[in-house]
C-alpha positions as CSV (number, residue, x, y, z in Angstrom):
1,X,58.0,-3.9,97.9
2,X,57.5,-7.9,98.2
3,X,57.0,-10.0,95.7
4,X,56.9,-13.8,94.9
5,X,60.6,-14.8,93.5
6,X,61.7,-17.3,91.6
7,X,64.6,-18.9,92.8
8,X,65.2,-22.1,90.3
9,X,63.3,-25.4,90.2
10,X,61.4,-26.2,93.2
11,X,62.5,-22.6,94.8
12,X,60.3,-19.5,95.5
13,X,60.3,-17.0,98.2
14,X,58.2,-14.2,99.2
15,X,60.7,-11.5,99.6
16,X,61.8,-8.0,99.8
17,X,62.4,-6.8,96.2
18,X,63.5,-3.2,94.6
19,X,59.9,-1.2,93.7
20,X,59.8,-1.2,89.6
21,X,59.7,2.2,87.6
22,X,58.8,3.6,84.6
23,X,61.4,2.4,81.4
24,X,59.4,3.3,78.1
25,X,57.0,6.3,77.6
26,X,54.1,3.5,76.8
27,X,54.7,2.1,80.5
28,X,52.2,2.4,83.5
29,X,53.0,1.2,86.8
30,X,49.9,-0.9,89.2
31,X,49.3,-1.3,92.3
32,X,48.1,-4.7,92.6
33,X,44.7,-5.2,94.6
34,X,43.9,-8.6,93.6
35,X,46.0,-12.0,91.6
36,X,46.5,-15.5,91.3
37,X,48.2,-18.4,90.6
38,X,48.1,-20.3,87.3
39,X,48.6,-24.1,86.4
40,X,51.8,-22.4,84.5
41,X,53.2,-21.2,87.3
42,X,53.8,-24.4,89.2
43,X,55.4,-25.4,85.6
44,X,57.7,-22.8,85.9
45,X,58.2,-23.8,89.0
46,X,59.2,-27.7,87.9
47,X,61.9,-26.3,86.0
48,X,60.2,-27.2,82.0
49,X,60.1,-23.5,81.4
50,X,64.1,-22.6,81.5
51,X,63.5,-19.0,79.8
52,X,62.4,-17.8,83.2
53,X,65.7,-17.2,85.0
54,X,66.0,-17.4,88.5
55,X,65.0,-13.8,89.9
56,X,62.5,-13.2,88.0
57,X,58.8,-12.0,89.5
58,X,56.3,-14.9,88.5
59,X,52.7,-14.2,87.7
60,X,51.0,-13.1,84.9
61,X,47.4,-12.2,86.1
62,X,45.9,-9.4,87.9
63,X,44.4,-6.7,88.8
64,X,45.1,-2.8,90.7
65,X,45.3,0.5,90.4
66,X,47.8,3.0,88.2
67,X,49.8,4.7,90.2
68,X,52.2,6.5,87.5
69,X,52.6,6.9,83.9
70,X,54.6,7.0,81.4
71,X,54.8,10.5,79.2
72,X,53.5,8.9,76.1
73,X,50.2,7.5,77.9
74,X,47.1,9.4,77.4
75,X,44.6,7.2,77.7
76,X,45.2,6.0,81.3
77,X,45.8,8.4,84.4
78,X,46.8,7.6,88.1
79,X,43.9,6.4,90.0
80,X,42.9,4.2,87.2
81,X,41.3,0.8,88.0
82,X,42.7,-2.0,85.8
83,X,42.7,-5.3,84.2
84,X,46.2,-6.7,83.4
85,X,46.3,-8.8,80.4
86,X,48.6,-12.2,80.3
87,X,49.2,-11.3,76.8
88,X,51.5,-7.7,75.9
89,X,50.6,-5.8,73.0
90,X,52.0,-2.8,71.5
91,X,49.1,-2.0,69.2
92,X,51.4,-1.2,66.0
93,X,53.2,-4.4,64.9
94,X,52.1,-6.3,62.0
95,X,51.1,-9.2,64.2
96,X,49.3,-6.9,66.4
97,X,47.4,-4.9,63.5
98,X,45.7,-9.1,62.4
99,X,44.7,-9.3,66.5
100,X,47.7,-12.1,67.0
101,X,49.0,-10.4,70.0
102,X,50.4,-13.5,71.2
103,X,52.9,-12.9,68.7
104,X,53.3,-8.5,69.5
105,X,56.4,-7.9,67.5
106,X,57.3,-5.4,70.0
107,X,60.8,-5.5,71.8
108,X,59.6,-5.8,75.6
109,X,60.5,-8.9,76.6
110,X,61.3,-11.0,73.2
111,X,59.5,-10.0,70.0
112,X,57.4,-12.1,68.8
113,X,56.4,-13.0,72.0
114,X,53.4,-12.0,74.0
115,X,53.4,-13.6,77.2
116,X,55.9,-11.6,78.8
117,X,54.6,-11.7,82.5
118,X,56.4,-13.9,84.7
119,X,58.3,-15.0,81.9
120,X,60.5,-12.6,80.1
121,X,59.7,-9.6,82.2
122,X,58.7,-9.3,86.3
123,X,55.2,-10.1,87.3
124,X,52.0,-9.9,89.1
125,X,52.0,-12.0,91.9
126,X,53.9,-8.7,93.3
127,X,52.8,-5.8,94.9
128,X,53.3,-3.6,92.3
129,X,54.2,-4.4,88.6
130,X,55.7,-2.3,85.8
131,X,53.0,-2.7,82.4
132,X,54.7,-2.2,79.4
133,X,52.5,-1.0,76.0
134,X,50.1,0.3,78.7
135,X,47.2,1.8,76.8
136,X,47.3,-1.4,74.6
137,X,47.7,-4.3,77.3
138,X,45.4,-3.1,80.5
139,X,41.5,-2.4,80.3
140,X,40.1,-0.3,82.7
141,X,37.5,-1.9,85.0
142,X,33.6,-1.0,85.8
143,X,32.8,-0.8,89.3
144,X,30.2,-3.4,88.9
145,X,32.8,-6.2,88.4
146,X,34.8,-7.3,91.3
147,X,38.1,-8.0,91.4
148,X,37.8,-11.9,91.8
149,X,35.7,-11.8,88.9
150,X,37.8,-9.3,87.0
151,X,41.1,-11.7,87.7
152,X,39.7,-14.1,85.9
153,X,40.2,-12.3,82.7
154,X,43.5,-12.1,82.6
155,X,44.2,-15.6,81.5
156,X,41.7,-18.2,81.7
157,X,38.6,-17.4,80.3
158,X,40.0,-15.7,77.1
159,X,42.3,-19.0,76.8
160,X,39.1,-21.1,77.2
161,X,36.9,-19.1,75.2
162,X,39.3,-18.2,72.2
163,X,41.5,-21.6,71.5
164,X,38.9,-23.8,72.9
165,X,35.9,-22.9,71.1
166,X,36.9,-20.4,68.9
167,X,39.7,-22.1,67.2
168,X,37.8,-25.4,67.8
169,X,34.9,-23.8,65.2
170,X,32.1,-24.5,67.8
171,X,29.1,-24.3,65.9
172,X,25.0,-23.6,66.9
173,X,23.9,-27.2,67.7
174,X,27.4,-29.1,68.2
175,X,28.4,-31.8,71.3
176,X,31.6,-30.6,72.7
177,X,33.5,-32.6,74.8
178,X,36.0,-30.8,77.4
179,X,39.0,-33.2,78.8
180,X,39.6,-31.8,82.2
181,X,37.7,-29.7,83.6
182,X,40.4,-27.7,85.9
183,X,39.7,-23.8,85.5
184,X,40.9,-23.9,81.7
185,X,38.4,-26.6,81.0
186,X,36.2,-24.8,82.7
187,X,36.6,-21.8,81.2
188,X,35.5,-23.6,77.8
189,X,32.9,-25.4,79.6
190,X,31.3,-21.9,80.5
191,X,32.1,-20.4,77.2
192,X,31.0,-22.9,74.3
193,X,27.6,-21.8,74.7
194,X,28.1,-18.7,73.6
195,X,28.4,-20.4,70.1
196,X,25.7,-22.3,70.8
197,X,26.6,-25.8,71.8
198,X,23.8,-28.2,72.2
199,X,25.5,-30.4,75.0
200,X,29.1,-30.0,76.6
201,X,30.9,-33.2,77.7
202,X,33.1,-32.9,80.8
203,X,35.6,-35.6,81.2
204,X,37.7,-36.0,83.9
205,X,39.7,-38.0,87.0
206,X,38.1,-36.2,89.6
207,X,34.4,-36.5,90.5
208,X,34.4,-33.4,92.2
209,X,35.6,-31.2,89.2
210,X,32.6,-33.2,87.4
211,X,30.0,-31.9,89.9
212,X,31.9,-28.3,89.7
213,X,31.9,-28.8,86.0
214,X,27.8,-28.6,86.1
215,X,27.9,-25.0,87.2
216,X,29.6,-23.7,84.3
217,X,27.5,-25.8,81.8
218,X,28.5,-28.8,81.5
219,X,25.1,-31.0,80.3
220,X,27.3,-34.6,81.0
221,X,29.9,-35.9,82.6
222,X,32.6,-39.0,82.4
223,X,34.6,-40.3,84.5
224,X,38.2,-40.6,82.5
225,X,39.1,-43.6,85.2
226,X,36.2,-45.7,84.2
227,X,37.5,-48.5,81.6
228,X,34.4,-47.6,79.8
229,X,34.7,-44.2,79.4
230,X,35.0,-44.0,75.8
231,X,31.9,-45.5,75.3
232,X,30.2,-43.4,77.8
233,X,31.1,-40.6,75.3
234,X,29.8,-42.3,72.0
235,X,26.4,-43.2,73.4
236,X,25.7,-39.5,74.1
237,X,26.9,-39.2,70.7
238,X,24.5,-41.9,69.1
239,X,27.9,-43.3,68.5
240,X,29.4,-41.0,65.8
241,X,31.7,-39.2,67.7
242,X,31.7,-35.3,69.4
243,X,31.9,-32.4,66.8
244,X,34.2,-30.9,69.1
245,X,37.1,-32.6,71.3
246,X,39.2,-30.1,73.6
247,X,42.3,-31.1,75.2
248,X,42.5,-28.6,78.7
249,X,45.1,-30.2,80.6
250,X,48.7,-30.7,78.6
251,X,49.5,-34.4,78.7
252,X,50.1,-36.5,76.1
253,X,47.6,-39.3,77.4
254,X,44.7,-36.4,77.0
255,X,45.3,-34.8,74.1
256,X,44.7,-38.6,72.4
257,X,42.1,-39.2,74.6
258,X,40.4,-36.0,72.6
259,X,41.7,-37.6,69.0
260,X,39.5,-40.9,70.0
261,X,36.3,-39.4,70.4
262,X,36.2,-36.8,68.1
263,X,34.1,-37.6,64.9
264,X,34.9,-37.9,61.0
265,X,35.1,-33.9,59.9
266,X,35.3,-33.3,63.6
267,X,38.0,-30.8,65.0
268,X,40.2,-31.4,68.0
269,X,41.1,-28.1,69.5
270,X,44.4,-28.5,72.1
271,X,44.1,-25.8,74.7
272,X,47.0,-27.6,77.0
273,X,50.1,-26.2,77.5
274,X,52.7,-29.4,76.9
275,X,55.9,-29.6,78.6
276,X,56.4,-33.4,76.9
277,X,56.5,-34.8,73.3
278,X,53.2,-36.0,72.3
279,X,52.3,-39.0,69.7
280,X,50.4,-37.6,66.8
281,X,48.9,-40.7,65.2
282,X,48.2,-39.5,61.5
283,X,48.1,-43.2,60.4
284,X,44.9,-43.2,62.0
285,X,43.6,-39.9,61.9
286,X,44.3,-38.9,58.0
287,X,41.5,-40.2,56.9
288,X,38.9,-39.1,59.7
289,X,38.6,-35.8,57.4
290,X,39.6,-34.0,61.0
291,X,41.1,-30.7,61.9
292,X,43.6,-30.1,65.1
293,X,44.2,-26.4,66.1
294,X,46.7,-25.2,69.1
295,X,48.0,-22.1,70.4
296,X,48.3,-19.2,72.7
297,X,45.8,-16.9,73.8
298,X,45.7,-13.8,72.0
299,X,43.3,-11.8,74.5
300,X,41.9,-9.8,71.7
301,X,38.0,-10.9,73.3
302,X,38.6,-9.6,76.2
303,X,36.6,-6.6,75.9
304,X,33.4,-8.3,74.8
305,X,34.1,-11.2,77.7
306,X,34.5,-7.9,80.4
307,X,30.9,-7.1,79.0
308,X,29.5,-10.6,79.5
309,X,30.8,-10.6,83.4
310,X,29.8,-7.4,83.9
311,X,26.0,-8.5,82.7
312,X,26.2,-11.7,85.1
313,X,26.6,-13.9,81.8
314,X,29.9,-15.8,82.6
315,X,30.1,-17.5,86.4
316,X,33.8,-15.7,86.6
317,X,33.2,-15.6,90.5
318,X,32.7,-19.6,91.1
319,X,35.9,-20.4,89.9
320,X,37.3,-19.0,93.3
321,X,37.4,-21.3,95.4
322,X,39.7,-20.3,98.0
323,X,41.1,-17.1,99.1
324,X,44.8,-15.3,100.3
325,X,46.3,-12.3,102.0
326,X,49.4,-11.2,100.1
327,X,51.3,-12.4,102.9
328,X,50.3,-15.8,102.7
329,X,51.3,-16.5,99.4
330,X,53.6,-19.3,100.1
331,X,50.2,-21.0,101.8
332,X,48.1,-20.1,98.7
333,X,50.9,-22.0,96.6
334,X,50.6,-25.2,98.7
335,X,46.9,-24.9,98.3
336,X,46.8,-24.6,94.7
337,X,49.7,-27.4,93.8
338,X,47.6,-29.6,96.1
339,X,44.2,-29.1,93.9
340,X,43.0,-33.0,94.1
341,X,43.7,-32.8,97.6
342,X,42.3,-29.0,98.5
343,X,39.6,-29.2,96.2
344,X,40.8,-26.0,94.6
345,X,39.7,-24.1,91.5
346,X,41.6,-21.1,91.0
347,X,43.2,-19.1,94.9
348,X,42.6,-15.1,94.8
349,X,45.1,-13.2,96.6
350,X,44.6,-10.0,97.4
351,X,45.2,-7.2,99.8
């Protein structure tokens, strides 16, 4: 089969690679119809993630068809149309038992780890891709929901949804105020209403993610390059502050940017993956009464999100915004590490 290869910082190739086969009883093999890139990828790709080794199959989104399975799966047969989550899970662990299956005790991979896709084990941006814990880590798919929409589940709205506005405590009649608002920010942009937000901030560099930002809910916007920005914020807070600051992008300068407008009692929630120290400034901040929650997505909402896309509740669809043949990946990578220039959202490639 082909697959997308990483070959070290700054290398990739779409090459010829050996098929992958059952290991474990709990395994299933798919046959990928439909995946995507991720803003993690091209950080993989920079080098900051040095557990991915060179050779290994990146991606960690998806979705296809089951085309074998392992002797212990009973649940799943060959035909099979799937969801493949980010997140592994093997369903028994401690960890997994309290829904943390970002932390799946179980040995595929590195245990305690649950992102195991296009880090620890081959991936998805592949034709076909070995899924360990199968009947635990893949959801099978109604034939109302497309595949672009369906993609979008693997990653980006339960990261948006569960540690932007679940961990962030949005409550019924709350401002929230999203700092960027690339497909993570928008994901929590399209999400907080489902706690009932009364108005969702979108702050960003680029006025065309603002306009985007609109479709998925957003009530405002800022511009983050205005000198008045800050300000801009307050007054649609009658100056006390947002109840609700995410961070969506992973840079030092944004995450304080959410710990300057959040409000006494407020709660920052940091949805960014950072690849660089950032200043915590608790000389300030102790005694604004606030709360700062981080982490990685655990995927146990997943179901009930599937539900909401399958109603026509959650704008999955818009956030493609470009689409790829599986032999044009290399061009759907230049695209999507060119977003302020391309305009792009989130690439589909598919078959």
């Amino acid at each position: 089969m082909k697959a997308l290869v990483y070959g070290g910082p700054g290398k990739k190739s779409w090459t010829e690679v050996p098929d992958p086969v059952i290991k474990n009883p709990t395994d299933v093999i798919v046959r990928l119809d439909a995946t995507t890139i991720c803003g993690t990828d091209l950080h993989i790709l920079k080098g900051d993630v040095p557990a991915v080794t060179p050779g290994r199959i990146l991606g960690h989104e998806g979705v296809g068809k089951i085309t074998a399975v392992g002797s212990s799966v009973v649940n799943l047969k060959v035909g099979d149309r799937v969801l493949i989550s980010c997140i592994k899970s093997c369903g028994s662990c401690a960890n997994c038992k309290k829904g943390l299956y970002s932390h799946c005790l179980g040995d595929e991979g590195v245990s305690g780890i649950g992102w195991v896709f296009g880090h620890l084990i081959d991936g998805t941006q592949a034709e076909y891709v070995r899924v360990p814990y199968a009947e635990n880590s893949l959801y099978k798919l109604p034939e109302s929901v497309t595949d672009e929409e369906a993609v979008m589940l693997s990653d980006i709205f339960p990261t948006g949804f569960e540690i932007g506005v679940q961990y962030g405590g949005v409550k019924p009649g709350d401002v929230v105020a999203v700092v960027g608002s690339g497909p993570i920010g928008l994901a929590v942009i399209a999400t907080a209403g489902l706690y009932g937000a009364a108005k969702i901030i979108a702050i960003d560099l680029d006025a065309n993610r603002l306009e985007k930002s609109r479709e998925f809910g957003a009530t405002d916007t800022v511009l983050s390059s205005d000198k008045n920005w800050k300000e801009q914020v307050m007054a649609l807070t009658d100056g006390a502050g947002v109840d609700v600051a995410v961070e969506a992008v992973g840079i030092p300068d944004t995450f304080t940017m959410a710990t300057e407008i959040v409000r006494p009692g407020g709660h920052v929630a940091n949805v960014g993956v950072h690849g660089k120290e950032v200043a915590l400034h608790v000389e300030s901040l102790w005694i604004q009464n606030i709360f700062i929650s981080m982490g990685l997505v655990n995927t146990n909402t997943t179901p009930m999100l599937l539900k909401l896309v399958e109603g026509k509740k959650l704008p999955a669809s818009k956030m493609v915004t470009h689409r790829f043949g599986f032999d044009q990946f290399l061009e759907a990578y230049d695209t999507f590490g060119r977003a302020a220039e391309t305009k792009a959202l989130k690439v589909l490639i598919s078959r």
